[in-house]
Structure formats: structure tokens, C-alpha cells
Phi, psi and omega in degrees: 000123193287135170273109187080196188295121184261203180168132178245128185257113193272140116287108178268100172268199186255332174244344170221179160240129169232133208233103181251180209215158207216155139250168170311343171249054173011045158276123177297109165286350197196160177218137178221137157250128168236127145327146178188045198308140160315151172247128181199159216258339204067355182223327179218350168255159170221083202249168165240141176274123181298335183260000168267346185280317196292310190318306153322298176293359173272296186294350190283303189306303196300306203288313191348304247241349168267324178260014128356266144097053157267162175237146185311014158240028152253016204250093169321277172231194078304144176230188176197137184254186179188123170343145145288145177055033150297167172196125182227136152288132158215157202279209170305296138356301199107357183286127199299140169243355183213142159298177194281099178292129191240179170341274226264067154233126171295335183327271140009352188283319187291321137012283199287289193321347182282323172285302190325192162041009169262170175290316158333310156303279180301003185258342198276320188305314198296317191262017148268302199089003180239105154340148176278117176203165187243056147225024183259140183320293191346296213261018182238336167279354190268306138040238154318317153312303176252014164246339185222058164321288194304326150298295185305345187279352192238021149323121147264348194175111159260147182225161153286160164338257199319348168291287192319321165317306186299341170273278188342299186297341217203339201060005191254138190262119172196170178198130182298170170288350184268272194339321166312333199276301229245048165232014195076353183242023203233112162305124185301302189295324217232294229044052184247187170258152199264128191274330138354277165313303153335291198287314174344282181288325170117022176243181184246129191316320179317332168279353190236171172264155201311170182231171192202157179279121190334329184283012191273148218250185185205197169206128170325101187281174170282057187243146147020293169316305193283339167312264189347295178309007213045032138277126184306153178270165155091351166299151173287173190216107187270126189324289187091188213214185127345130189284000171275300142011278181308302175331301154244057161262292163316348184244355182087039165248076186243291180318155163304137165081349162260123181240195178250146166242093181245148169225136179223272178257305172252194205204138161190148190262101168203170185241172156284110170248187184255339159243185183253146192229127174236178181246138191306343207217030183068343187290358183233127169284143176223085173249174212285170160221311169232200218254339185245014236183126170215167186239125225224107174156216210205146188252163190213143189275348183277084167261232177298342191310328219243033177248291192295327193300337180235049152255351192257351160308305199292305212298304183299323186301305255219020214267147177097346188257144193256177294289149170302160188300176191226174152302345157280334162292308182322318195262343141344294179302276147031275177313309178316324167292139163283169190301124173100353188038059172079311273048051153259128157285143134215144171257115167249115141247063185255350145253039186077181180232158157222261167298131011248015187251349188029057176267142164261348180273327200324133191213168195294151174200129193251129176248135165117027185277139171213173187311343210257349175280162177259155179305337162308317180293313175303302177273022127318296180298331185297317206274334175290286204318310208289315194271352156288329197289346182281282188310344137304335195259315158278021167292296195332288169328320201282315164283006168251016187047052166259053179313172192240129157245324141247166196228116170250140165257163191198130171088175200326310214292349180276029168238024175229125178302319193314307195308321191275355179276337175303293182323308209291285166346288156314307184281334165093018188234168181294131184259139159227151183264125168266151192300346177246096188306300202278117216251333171267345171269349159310320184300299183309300163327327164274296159032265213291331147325310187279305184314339190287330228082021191271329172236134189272285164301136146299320183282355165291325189308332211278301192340309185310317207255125188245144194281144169206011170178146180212148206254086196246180211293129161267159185312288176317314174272356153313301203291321179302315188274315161330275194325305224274328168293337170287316176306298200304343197258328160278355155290315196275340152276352165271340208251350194296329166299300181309321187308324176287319183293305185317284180287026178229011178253338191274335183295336191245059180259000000 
């Protein structure tokens, strides 16, 4: 049994929650995870069941808070962090009319297309900070509107994932300044909701809920839920922030010039500044985090997604033989390849792209294949594409004059060395692992730290979070990753007229 204060940090992710328990010098007591997989189409809807979600979070919390081995009236506060570009509909009532659109629902792509290349488009980008793209809440209520009319008429509120949670736990309809920010309707500079945006999707600010700053603090009611979590009624409960947000905070990237590079399923690269910094051409998101704080870079939809699509490749090759491959055989294989895999490229984009071309048409391509490669090469060349697609996202940067002087990793991939000495390699810069992976349920949890006073500053946060290991560029396959980037960037500029064809010959497949 733990001694003196704890906090507990909720991660509402898209396919699980995972829930860590803190003491005050945010050494981990305790880890908890629940399952809730998205209901999907595999190519273009993605939903959460809302109440398979809640569920995932009872259990995520109970296991914490048993490995712990805390009793609820040691627990200080708590936060919650919550996906970016969810959207849940509901009726008068509170009742769900749709499930939780999460990122990688696609529906919306016509939405966005309606827009793009218009003068509307750069004005909504200027006064958001988010590109016209259809993973954003704006073009996924615009939508609904106009495909699912029958539905929309009976919309009282939309909200996110992590909102709906926040009400079940607290009864109050709220939405931090981070979520807001990376759903599209949220002015960035004013930190209001943008009435643009609003006439855009085709609503009235009364459909969304009021906003607030993260350190605000709420309390835990007296329900079920809250039972069922082990938790007391009447705990604070600190808004918290965006699970992008937390990640990095959770990885120790607070300062100028330090960013996160994470990859989990999808991928993204970014930093804090102290104003909101946008790009002249769009290629970059800039959404709020607090009143003082904005997270400023670029997402890529291809992280690990496109490391398992070719496990689920192998895996089908190879079907009736025990055991299947693994994220450890692959990248195992992996190793067996030298730096560059013979020269095989791949551009993985097998779900689009989004920073920094936001093509949705974009789709995988493996080049340079000839008879002598091997299945080592194939997956080799998947974990190099993915970290070229990172060193595009730090060109990108480069150009708003946001330099990187360090780099922290966050998500799954930081569990393979190979992948992160790649990354390192690529990027031509020092990778450092913080000693705690899961970096956005830490993040919440300092949330609920700052909010208490427990932390005076946000920039008090980097103090916590301890290094335990750093990756730095070796020269020689640096140099190898040079070549190969120049190439991989005139594939991909050859291949963008066929990218439009392509996916409109497969759209009527």
C-alpha cells in the first residue's frame, strides 16, 4: 500500500483505455487496460460502441488501482485524456443516435473535397489550424447532414468520445481546449468555437458543449460507473486534455524545440510552442492545448497500421501453420536486411495520407522490387517508409521555422530497437525513450497533478519524466536514408496523377 498522494490518468484511445495510477513524483504504481475494438467496414466507416467504451474504462481503472494496491480515499485526483477527431451524436434525451466516428473513418472524404481548393479552405485552415481533410468532426457533422438527414434532424449535441465519458462520470457537458481544437470548430487565436466553422457543418454553437481550460477541476457524482470503477464520489476530476497533447507531456517534449515522434497505429510528429504557428500552404495542424500552449506538427495515417497489414499478409500466406507471426517476428526479420533492404522503397500509404500533402487518394507502393528480394526486405523497407514519412513531417517543420533539437519517442513502435535506431537514422537526429512507454495515460495523470497544485507550471512536467535510453543516427546508413529519401520523394511526386485514378477506379469496385 502506497504511501501519501496518488493521480490517476485515464487514456480514452480509439480502440482501448489504458489507465495508470502515479504518486507524486509520477513514479507508476500501478497499469490498467480495457479493450472496446472499433466496429468497421475496414476501408471507410470506423465507430465505437459508446458503452463498450465506458466499459473499457472500468476495467482499465479497477486493474490500476488493484496494482496499485491503493484504497480509494488515497487517490488525489484524476484526468482524462481522449482521442482526437471522435464525434458522437446524441438526441435530446443523452442517448447515443450514432456511434463514435473515430480518426480513421473515412465517410466524410467527399465533405472535405467540396471544399478543398477553395478560398473557404484557407480561411477555415487560418482561423482553426486544422486542413480541409475528412477526419476532421466539422466535415464528419457536415456528413451526416447531408447523408444521414434523418438522423441529423434529431441531433441535441454532439460530442466527443471523451466528452461523453466526462459526462457519465461528472454530469456536466464540457470540452477542453485540446479536443476542440483538432475537431475543426475550435478558433484557435480566440478559443472559441469559430462560427465559420459552425455555419460550415451546419450547426449552432448549443449543439456543442461549452469549453474550458484543462487545469479545471469537476467532481466525480454518485453512479454506478463510478462505483463499479472503484472510485469515490465527490474525487476531483481534472478536465485534461487531448491524448496527443498528453503523449507529449508523458514523453518530457514540453520545452522549445523538443518534440514527440510517435507512432501506434497512425503516426505523428510535433511540438508546444507558446503561440499558434500555422503554414502558409497548409501542411501542418496547429491546435490549442491550454490558454497558454498550442501543439504545433503533423500526423500520418500509416504507423504500425501498415507493419500489421503485412502481418496480416504473412500470416494469411502461411494460414493452418502455428505460431503466427508476430510484431516481434517481423521486425526480428527486419534486422536480417541491411539499411535500405537491397533498395526496396515503400511508400506506405495504405490508408491516404495526411501530413503534409493531406492526399486521401494516396495509396502503397512497394519500388525497386526485383527476384533477389526477400520477405526480410519487405518488412524492413514497411518500418524505413514509415520513418521517411516522419522526416517529411520534419522537413515540414523546418519550414515554419520550427526547428527540432531533440526528439522523444511515444507508442508501440518503441518497442523494437531496430525500428527506433531507424527512426533515429532517418531523421538524422538522437531518438530518447522515456522509461514509461505509454506516455499519453502519464500525461493525464500530470493533468490531474497541475490541476491539484501539485505542479505549479506545465513546464514543471519535463522534471518527472525519466530517460532511459537514447538512440543516436549511425552515420553510415544516415547517409544511405539521404539517397533514398530523395528518390522516395520523386516516387511520390510521379505517382500523385495516377493516385487520383486509382482511387476512383477502386471507389467503383
Amino acid at each position: 500500500m502506497t504511501q501519501g498522494p496518488c493521480f490517476i490518468g485515464i487514456d480514452l484511445g480509439t480502440g482501448s483505455c489504458k489507465c495508470v495510477v502515479v504518486d507524486a513524483q509520477a513514479e507508476v504504481l500501478g497499469f490498467g487496460h480495457g479493450s472496446y475494438p472499433s466496429r468497421s467496414s475496414g476501408q471507410e466507416w470506423d465507430e465505437q460502441d459508446p458503452h463498450a467504451m465506458l466499459h473499457g474504462m472500468v476495467i482499465a481503472v479497477r486493474t490500476a488501482l488493484e496494482q496499485a494496491r491503493v484504497q480509494s480515499q488515497e487517490c488525489t485526483a484524476l484526468s482524462i485524456g481522449g482521442a482526437l477527431h471522435s464525434i458522437l451524436a446524441l438526441d435530446q434525451a443523452g442517448n447515443p443516435l450514432t456511434g463514435i466516428l473515430t480518426w480513421a473513418d473515412d465517410r466524410a472524404f467527399k465533405q472535405a473535397q467540396a471544399i478543398r481548393g477553395t478560398t473557404e479552405a484557407q480561411e477555415l485552415y487560418n482561423q482553426t489550424g486544422c486542413p480541409v481533410h475528412g477526419i476532421y468532426p466539422l466535415y464528419k457533422i457536415r456528413w451526416l447532414k447531408e447523408e444521414r438527414p434523418e438522423c441529423f434532424s434529431q441531433v441535441a449535441r454532439f460530442l466527443s468520445a471523451k466528452e461523453f465519458a466526462f459526462y457519465q462520470l461528472t454530469g456536466e457537458f464540457v470540452c477542453d481546449y485540446g479536443l476542440a481544437g483538432g475537431s475543426g470548430l475550435l478558433n484557435v487565436h480566440e478559443l472559441r468555437w469559430n462560427p465559420a466553422s459552425l455555419s460550415a457543418a451546419g450547426i449552432s454553437e448549443s449543439c456543442l458543449s461549452p469549453l474550458d481550460d484543462p487545469r479545471q477541476i469537476f467532481r466525480l457524482r454518485d453512479t454506478d460507473l463510478v462505483r463499479h470503477m472503484g472510485l469515490p464520489p465527490g474525487l476531483p476530476v481534472v478536465l485534461g486534455c487531448s491524448d496527443a497533447a498528453n503523449s507529449s507531456l508523458g514523453a518530457g517534449a514540453i520545452l522549445p524545440g523538443q518534440a514527440t515522434c510517435m507512432v501506434g497505429t497512425s503516426g505523428a510528429l510535433r511540438l508546444i510552442t507558446e503561440q499558434p504557428v500555422l503554414h502558409p500552404e497548409m501542411r501542418s495542424w496547429c491546435y490549442a492545448m491550454d490558454s497558454r500552449h498550442w501543439l504545433v506538427g503533423g500526423a500520418i495515417n500509416n504507423g504500425g497500421i501498415a507493419l500489421a497489414w503485412l502481418q496480416d499478409i504473412l500470416n494469411q500466406a502461411i494460414q493452418g501453420r502455428d505460431p503466427k507471426l508476430s510484431f516481434d517476428n517481423l521486425t526480428g526479420m527486419a534486422a536480417e536486411a541491411p539499411a535500405g533492404a537491397h533498395g526496396l522503397l515503400c511508400l506506405p500509404f495504405f490508408a491516404g495520407e495526411r501530413s503534409p500533402n493531406w492526399n486521401q487518394s494516396a495509396r502503397g507502393i512497394f519500388f525497386g522490387l526485383s527476384l533477389h528480394h526477400q520477405a526480410a526486405d519487405l518488412a524492413r523497407s514497411v518500418l524505413e517508409g514509415v520513418a521517411l514519412r516522419f522526416r517529411s513531417l520534419s522537413e515540414m517543420l523546418q519550414e515554419i521555422d520550427l526547428p527540432i533539437d531533440q526528439v522523444r519517442a511515444s507508442g508501440g513502435f518503441a518497442h523494437s530497437d531496430l525500428w527506433l535506431q531507424i527512426m533515429a537514422s532517418v531523421l538524422g537526429r538522437p531518438l530518447t525513450l522515456p522509461a514509461w512507454e505509454e506516455t499519453s495515460s502519464l500525461g493525464a495523470a500530470l493533468w490531474a497533478m497541475l490541476g491539484v497544485g501539485t505542479l505549479a507550471r506545465l513546464e514543471d512536467m519535463a522534471g518527472l519524466v525519466k530517460l532511459v535510453k537514447i538512440y543516436r543516427p549511425d552515420l553510415t546508413e544516415a547517409a544511405k536514408y539521404d539517397e533514398l529519401y530523395s528518390i522516395y520523394t520523386q516516387i511520390y511526386q510521379a505517382a500523385c496523377p495516377a493516385f487520383e485514378k486509382i482511387a476512383q477506379f477502386q471507389d467503383r469496385m
